[in-house]
C-alpha positions as CSV (number, residue, x, y, z in Angstrom):
1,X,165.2,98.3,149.4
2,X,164.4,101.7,151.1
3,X,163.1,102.9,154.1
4,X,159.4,102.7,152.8
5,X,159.4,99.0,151.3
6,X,161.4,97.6,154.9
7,X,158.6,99.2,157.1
8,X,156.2,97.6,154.8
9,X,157.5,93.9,155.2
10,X,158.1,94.5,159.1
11,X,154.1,95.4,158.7
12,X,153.2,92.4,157.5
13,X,154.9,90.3,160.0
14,X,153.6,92.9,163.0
15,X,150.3,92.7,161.8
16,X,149.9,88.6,160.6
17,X,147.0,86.8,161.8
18,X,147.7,84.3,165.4
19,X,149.4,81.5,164.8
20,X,146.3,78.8,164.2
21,X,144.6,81.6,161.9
22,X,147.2,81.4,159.0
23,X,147.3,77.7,159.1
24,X,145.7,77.5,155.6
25,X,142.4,75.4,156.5
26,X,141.9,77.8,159.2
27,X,142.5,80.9,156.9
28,X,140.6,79.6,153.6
29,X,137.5,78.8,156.5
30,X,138.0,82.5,157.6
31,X,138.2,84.3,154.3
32,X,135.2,82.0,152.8
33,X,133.1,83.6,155.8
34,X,134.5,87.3,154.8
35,X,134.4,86.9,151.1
36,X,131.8,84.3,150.3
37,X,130.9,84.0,146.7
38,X,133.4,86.0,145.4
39,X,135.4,84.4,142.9
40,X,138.5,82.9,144.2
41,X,140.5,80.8,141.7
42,X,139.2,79.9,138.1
43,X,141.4,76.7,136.1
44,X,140.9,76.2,132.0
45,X,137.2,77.5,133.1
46,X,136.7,76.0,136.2
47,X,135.8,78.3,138.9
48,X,135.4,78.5,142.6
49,X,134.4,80.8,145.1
50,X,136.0,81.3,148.1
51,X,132.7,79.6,149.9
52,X,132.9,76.8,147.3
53,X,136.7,76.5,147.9
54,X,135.8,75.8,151.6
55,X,132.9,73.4,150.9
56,X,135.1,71.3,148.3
57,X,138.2,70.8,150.2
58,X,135.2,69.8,153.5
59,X,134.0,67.3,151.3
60,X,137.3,66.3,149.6
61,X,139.0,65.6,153.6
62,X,135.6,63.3,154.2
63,X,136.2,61.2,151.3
64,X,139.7,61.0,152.2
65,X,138.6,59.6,156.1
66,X,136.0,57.0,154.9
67,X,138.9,55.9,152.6
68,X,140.9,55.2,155.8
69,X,143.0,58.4,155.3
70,X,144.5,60.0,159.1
71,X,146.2,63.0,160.2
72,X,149.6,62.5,159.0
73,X,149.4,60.4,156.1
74,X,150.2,61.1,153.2
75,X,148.0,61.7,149.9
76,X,150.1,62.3,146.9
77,X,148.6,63.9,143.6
78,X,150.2,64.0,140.5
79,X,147.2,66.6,138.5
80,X,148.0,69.1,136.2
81,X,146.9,72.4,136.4
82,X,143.2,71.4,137.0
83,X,140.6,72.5,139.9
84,X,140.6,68.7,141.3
85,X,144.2,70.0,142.4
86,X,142.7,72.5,144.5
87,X,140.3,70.3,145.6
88,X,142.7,67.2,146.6
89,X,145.4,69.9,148.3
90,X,143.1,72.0,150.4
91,X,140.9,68.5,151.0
92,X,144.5,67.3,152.5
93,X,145.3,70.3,154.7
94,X,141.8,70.4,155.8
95,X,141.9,66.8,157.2
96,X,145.7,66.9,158.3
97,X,146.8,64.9,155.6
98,X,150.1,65.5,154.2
99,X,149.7,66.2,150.7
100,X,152.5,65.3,148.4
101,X,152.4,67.2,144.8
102,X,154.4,65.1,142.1
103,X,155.7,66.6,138.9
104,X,153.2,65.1,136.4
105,X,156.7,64.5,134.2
106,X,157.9,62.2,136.3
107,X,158.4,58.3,134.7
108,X,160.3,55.4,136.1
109,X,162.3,55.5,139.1
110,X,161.6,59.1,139.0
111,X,158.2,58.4,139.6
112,X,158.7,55.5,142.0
113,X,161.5,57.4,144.5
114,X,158.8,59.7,145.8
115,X,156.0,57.0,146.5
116,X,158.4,54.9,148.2
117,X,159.7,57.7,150.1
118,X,156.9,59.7,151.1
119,X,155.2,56.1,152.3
120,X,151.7,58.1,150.4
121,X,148.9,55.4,151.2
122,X,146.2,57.3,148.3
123,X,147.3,58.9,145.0
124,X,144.7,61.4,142.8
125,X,146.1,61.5,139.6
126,X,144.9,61.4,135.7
127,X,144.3,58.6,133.6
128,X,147.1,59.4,131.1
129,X,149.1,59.3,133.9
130,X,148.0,56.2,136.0
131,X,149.4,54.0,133.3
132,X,152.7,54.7,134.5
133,X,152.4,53.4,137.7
134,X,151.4,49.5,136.1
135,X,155.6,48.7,136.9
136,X,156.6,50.7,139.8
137,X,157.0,49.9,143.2
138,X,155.4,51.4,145.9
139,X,155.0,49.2,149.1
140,X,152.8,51.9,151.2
141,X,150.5,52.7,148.2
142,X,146.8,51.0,148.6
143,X,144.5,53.7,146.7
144,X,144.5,55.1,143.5
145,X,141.7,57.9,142.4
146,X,142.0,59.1,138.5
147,X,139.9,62.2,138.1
148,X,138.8,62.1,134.5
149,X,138.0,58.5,132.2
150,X,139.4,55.4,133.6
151,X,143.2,54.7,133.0
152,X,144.0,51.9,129.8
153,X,146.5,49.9,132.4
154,X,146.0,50.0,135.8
155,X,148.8,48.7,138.6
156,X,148.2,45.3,140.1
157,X,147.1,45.1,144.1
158,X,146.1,48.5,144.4
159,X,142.8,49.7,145.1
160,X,141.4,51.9,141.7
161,X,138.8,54.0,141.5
162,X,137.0,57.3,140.0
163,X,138.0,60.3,142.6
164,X,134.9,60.1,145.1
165,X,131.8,62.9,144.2
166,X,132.5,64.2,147.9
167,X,131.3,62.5,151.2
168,X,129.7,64.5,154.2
169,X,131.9,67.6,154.8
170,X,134.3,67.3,157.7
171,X,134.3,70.0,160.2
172,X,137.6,72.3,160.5
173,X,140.4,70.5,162.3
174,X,142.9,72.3,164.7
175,X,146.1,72.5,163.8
176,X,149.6,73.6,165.2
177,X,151.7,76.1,163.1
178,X,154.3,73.7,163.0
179,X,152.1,70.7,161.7
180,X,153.6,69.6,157.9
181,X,151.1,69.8,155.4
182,X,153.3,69.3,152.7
183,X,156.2,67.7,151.2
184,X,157.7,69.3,147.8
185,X,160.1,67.5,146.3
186,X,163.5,69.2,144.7
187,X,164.6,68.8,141.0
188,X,167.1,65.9,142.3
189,X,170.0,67.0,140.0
190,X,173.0,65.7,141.9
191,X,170.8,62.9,143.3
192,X,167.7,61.4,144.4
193,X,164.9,64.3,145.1
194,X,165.0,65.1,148.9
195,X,161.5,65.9,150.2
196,X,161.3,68.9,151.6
197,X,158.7,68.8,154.7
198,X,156.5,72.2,154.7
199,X,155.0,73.4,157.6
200,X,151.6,75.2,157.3
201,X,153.1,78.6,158.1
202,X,155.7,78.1,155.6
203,X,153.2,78.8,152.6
204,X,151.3,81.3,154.5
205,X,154.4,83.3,154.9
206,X,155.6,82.8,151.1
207,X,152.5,84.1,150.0
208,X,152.2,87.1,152.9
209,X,155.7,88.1,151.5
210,X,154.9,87.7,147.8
211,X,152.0,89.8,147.8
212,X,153.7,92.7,149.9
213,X,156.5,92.2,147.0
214,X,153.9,92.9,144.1
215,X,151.4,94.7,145.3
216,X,148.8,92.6,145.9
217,X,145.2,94.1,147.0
218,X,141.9,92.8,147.3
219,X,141.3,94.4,143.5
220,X,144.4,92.4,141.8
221,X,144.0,89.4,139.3
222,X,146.9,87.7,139.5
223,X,147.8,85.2,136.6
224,X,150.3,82.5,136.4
225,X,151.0,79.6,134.2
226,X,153.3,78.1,136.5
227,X,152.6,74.1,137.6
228,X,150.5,74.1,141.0
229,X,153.0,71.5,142.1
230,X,155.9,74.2,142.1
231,X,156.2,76.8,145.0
232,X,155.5,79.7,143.1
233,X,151.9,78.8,141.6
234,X,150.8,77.8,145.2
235,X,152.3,80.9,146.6
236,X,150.2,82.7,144.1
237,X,146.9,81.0,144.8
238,X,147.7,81.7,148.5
239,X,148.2,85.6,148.4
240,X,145.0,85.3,146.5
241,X,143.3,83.3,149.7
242,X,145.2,86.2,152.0
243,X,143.8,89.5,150.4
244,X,140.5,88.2,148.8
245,X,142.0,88.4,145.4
246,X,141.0,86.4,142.4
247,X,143.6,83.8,140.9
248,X,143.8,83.1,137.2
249,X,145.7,79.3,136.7
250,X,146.5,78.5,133.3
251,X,146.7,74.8,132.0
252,X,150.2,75.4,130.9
253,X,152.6,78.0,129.5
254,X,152.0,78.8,125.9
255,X,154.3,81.4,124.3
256,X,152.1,82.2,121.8
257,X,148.9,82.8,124.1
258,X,150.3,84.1,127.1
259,X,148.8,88.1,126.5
260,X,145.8,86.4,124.9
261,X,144.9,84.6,128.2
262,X,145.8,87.3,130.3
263,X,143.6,90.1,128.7
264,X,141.0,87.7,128.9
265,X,141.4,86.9,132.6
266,X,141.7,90.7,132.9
267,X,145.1,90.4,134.4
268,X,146.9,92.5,136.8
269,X,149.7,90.5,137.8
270,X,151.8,87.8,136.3
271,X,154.8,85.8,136.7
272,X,157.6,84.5,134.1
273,X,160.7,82.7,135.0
274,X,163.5,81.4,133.6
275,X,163.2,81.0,129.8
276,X,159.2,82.4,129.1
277,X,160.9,85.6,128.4
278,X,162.5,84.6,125.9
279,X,160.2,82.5,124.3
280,X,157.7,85.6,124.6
281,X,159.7,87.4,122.3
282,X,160.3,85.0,120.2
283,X,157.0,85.4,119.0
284,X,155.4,87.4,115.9
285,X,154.3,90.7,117.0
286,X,150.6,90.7,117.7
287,X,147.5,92.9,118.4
288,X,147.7,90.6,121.6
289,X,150.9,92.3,122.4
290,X,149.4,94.8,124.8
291,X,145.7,94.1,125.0
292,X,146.0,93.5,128.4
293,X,146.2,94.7,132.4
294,X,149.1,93.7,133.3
295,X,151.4,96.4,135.2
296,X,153.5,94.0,137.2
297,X,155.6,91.0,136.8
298,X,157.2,88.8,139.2
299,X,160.0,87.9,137.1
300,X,163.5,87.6,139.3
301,X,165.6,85.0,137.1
302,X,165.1,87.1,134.0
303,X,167.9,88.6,132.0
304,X,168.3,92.3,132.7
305,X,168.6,92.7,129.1
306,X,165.5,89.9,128.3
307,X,162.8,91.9,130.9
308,X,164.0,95.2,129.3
309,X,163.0,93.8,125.5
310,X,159.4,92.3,127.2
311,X,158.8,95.5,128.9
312,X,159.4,97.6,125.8
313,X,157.5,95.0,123.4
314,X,154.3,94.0,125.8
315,X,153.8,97.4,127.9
316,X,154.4,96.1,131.3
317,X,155.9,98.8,133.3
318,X,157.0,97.3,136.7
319,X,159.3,94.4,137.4
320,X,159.6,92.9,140.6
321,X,161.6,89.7,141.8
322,X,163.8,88.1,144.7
323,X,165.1,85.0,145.6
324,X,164.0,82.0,147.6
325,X,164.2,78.0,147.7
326,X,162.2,75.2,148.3
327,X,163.2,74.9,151.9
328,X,163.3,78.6,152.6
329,X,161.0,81.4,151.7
330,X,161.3,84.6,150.0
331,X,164.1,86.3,151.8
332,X,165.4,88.3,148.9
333,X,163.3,91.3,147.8
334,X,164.6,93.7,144.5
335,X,162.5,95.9,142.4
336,X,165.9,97.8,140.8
337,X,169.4,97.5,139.9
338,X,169.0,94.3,137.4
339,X,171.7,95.8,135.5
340,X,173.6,94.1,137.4
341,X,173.5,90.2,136.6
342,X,171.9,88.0,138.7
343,X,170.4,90.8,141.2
344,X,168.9,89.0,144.1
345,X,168.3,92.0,146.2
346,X,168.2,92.8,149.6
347,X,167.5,90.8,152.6
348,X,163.7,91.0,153.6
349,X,163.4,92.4,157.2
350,X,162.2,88.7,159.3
351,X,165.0,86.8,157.6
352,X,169.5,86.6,158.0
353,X,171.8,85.9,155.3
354,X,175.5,85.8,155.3
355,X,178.3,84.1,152.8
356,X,180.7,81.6,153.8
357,X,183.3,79.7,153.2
358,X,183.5,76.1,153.2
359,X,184.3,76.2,157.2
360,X,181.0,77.9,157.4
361,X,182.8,81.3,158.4
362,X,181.9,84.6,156.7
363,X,183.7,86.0,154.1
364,X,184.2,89.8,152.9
365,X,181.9,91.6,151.1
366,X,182.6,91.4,147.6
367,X,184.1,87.7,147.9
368,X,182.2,84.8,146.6
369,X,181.0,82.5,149.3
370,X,178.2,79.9,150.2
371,X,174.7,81.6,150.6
372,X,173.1,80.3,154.5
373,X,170.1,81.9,155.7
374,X,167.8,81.2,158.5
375,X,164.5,82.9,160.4
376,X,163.1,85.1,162.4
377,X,159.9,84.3,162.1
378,X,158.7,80.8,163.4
379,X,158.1,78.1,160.9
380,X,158.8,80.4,157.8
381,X,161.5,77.8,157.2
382,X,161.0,74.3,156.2
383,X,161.5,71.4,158.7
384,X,163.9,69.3,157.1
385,X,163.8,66.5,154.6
386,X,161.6,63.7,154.7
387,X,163.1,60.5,155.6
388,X,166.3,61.9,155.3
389,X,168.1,62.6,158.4
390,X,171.7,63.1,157.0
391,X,170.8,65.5,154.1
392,X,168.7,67.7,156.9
393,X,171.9,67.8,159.4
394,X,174.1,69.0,156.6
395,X,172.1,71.4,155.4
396,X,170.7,73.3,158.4
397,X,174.0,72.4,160.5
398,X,174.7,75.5,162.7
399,X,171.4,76.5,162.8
400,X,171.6,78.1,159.2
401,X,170.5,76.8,155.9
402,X,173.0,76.0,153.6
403,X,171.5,76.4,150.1
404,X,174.1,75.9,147.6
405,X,174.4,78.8,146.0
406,X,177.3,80.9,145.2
407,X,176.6,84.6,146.1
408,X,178.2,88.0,146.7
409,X,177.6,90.5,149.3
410,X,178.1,94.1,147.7
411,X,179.1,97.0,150.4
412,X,175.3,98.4,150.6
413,X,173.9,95.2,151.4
414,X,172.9,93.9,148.1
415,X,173.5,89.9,147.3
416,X,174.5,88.6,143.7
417,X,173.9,85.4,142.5
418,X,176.8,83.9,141.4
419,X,176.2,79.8,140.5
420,X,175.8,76.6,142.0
421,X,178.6,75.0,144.3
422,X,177.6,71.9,143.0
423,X,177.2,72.3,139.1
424,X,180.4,74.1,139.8
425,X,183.0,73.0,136.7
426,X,186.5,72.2,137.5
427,X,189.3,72.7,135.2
428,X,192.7,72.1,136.2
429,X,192.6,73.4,139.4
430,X,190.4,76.5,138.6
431,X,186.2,75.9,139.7
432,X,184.0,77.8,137.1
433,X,180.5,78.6,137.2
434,X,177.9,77.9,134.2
435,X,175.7,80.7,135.2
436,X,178.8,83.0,134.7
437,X,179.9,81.6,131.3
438,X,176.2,81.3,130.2
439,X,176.1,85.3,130.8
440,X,179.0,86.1,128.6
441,X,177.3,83.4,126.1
442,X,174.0,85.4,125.7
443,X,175.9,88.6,126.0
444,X,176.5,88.1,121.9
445,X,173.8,89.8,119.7
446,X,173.2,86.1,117.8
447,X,172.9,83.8,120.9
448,X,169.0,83.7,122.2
449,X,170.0,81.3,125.3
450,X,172.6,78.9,126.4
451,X,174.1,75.8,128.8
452,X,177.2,75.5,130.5
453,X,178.5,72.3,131.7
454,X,181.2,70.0,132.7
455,X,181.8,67.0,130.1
456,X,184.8,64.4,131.1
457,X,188.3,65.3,130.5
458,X,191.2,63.0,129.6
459,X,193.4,64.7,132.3
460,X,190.7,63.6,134.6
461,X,189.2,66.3,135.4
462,X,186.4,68.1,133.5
463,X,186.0,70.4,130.2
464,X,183.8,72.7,129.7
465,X,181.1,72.8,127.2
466,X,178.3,74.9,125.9
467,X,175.1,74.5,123.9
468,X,173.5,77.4,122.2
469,X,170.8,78.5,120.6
470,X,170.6,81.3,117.9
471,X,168.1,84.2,117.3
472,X,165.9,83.6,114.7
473,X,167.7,84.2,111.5
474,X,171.4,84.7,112.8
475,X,174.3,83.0,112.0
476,X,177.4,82.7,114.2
477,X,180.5,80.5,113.9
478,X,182.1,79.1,116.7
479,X,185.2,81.3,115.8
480,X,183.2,84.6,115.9
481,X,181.8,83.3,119.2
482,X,185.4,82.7,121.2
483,X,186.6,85.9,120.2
484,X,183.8,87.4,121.3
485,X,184.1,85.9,125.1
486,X,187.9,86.4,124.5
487,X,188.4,89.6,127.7
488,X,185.0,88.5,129.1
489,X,185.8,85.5,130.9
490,X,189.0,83.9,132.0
491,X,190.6,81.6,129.5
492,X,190.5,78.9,131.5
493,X,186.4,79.0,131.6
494,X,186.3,79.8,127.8
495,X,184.4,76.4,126.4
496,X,186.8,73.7,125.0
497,X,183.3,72.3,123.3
498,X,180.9,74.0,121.0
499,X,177.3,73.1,119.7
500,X,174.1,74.5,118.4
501,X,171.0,73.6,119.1
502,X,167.2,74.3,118.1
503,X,166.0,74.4,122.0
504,X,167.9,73.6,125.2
505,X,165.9,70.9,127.4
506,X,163.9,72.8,129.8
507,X,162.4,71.8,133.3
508,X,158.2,72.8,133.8
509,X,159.9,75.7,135.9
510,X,162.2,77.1,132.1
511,X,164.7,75.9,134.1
512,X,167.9,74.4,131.7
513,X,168.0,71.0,132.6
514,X,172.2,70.5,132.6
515,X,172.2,67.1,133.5
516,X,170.5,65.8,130.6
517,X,173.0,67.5,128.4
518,X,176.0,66.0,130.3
519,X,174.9,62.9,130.1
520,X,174.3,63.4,126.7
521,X,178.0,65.1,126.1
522,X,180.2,65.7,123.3
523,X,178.5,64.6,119.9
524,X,179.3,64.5,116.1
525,X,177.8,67.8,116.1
526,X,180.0,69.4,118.5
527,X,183.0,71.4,117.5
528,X,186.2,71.1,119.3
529,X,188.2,74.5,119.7
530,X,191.6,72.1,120.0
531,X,191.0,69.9,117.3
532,X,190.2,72.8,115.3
533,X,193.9,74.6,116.4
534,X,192.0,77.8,118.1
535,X,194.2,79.2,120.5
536,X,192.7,80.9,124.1
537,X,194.7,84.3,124.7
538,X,195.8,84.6,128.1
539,X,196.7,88.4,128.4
């Protein structure tokens, strides 16, 4: 980050709104006076103006208080990408409400965990969806509004109902900057998903940062295909709100009419993550290709090699990215240097970072360590988790926040993302990281994408094992492959187990969902480099 990008961050900070002007009722009210019938947001053809925006989420918070809905409840809504999300969201904030945003793939106990856990008295959801709530358990639940036809099973003892038309409008609230609004739930992959209790500010401030990140004026279109129930896609509706920008929401992800959609939405900024890169390219070449706007891509967990192919390919010129979780906010900005895997960037000029060790003391630059990070700015930070007093102590204990992740600190001030302590793989003593043996993986001409993981080991430990998936047309034998890692990872992180695969299971997010394929383990089609006598050097 140079002198030139910091001063711009520290001038978006200096000059933010007061405190009860970026709580997001306060700021949608303000911009709808500004900007008035200028479009806003537009979903699958749906489209609202800022004004509009305003007027529905009035309407939408007085249907939610003649159904009995206070400050401080909460209102979960499991929509897909739809314009009653918006609605039901900015309806919540506007009332005080707490609104609670499911993953619409969410079955089972899955499903149940956060209703039970959130206590959400009123859920908006679909009618292919409702159906799944006919066996689950959810004491505090008493409403139930489907937005579309009415569901084929409906759940016993609750209160159903078509989503209300919209009751008298209810007149702008006040509201403190550190008031919840929302409660995102984590992926849950080493347990039960932790609620993670957003403050208003929080999402004003991922969004303020964002848009300094990419560029965002009062002239962009910004597009994203991203599920509004994930951090970024809200993020990207609220720059939108912030600089009087228009935001393009896709239904879904579709590889094959990504470009499509965004030359028709006249796209000037996008986002991919994870594996859309890949699955871009992966697609026959097209007069779609570069038909389109788009100079600039938020895009920080793709592949150096992956976002140099897209922006060969498609004709998008600028690549922007950082890093950020759930409970923090974006305090990693980097707009070069992705040679270098797993470039977070530099810390963004409002926020602290540092690497530890497992006593919570730093360690040198250039050693691996636990990423913590905390705020300068007030509230930019969740609050904690809800209902979950022990898992909030231990992970802001010390006043930092611990997230997990396994980083480096390089001498000028970069950070490097390493793995995840807890998907960490131990073998015999040594802990190895699947993001580092997924890198030298995809490093091989033939292999499109790839998994690392633990799998059980008779010595008691674990072994490690990968899942791959070819290029389109290429052939590789396990053989070829081990040689090929033989000098770029250790032998003991080398994988013991081998398979291939058509797809690796993905999260909404192109996240690799790992756990699945541990549970799943070793199969008839996975080839064992022991049984087959392949010896690891060690030189």
């Amino acid at each position: 980050m140079n002198e030139h990008q910091r001063a711009g961050f520290a001038r978006v900070i200096a000059q933010a709104p007061g405190p009860g002007e970026r709580c997001l009722p306060a700021l949608l009210h303000r911009q709808a006076q500004r900007y008035g019938e200028r479009r806003f947001v537009e979903i699958d053809g749906c489209e609202l103006s800022f004004s509009q925006c305003r007027d529905e989420a009035a309407r939408f918070a007085g249907s939610l208080q003649v159904a009995g809905v206070s400050r401080g409840d909460r209102v979960a809504i499991m929509l897909g990408n739809r314009v009653e999300f918006i609605r039901a969201f900015m309806g919540c904030l506007w009332l005080g409400a707490i609104a609670v945003p499911l993953n619409t793939a969410l079955r089972g106990a899955q499903l149940a965990h956060p209703l039970h856990n959130s206590g959400a008295r009123l859920l908006v959801t679909e009618s292919k969806l409702a159906v799944h709530l006919a066996a689950l358990s959810a004491p505090a639940l008493e409403r139930v509004w489907w937005v579309d036809d009415p569901p084929a099973r409906l759940p016993d003892g609750i209160h159903c109902q078509p989503m209300p038309a919209g009751a008298d409008p209810l007149c702008l609230q006040s509201f403190a900057p550190g008031d919840p609004c929302a409660i995102l739930y984590t992926s849950g992959t080493t347990g039960p998903a932790k609620g993670v209790i957003y403050p208003s500010e929080q999402l004003y401030w991922w969004a303020a940062l964002m848009a300094q990140m990419s560029a965002i004026t009062a002239k962009s279109v910004s597009f994203t295909t991203l599920p509004l129930f994930h951090i970024h896609a809200l993020s990207s509706l609220v720059q939108c709100l912030i600089h009087g920008a228009r935001c393009i929401i896709a239904g879904r992800f579709s590889a094959s009419r990504y470009w499509a959609q965004a030359a028709a939405a006249g796209a000037t900024h996008g986002c991919l993550v994870g594996a859309m890169g890949s699955m871009l390219l992966a697609q026959p070449p097209s007069t779609d290709d570069r038909a389109h706007t788009l100079h600039t891509i938020f895009a920080s967990s793709l592949r150096s090699s992956v976002w140099a192919e897209v922006s060969a390919r498609f004709g998008v010129p600028r690549r922007v990215g950082g890093y950020g979780s759930t409970e923090s906010n974006a305090v990693f900005f980097a707009d070069s240097g992705w040679e270098v895997q797993g470039q977070m960037g530099h810390v963004v000029p409002g926020f602290q970072a540092q690497v530890v060790d497992e006593h919570d003391c730093p360690v040198p630059d250039g050693h691996a360590g636990q990423l913590v990070m905390r705020a300068d700015i007030a509230f930019a930070f969740a609050s904690g988790y809800w209902g979950h007093d022990k898992a909030t102590f231990e992970s802001w204990r010390n006043l930092w926040f611990h997230s997990g992740d396994l980083v480096v600190r390089a001498t000028d001030g970069r950070f490097r993302f390493v793995g995840r302590l807890k998907e960490s793989i131990r073998r015999r003593g040594e802990n190895i990281s699947p993001w580092e043996v997924e890198q030298a993986l995809i490093s091989h001409p033939a292999v499109s994408d790839a998994a690392a993981f633990g799998v059980p080991s008779a010595l008691g430990d674990e072994e490690v094992m990968a899942v791959l998936v070819l290029r389109d047309g290429a052939q590789l034998g396990p053989q070829t492959l081990l040689a090929h890692l033989d000098g770029r990872l250790a032998h003991f992180a080398i994988p013991r187990f081998i398979e291939f695969a058509d797809k690796l299971p993905l999260t909404d997010t192109g996240k690799i969902q790992r756990t699945l394929l541990r549970e799943r383990g070793v199969s008839a089609a996975t080839w064992d480099r022991e049984q087959a006598g392949w010896q690891v050097s060690r030189a």
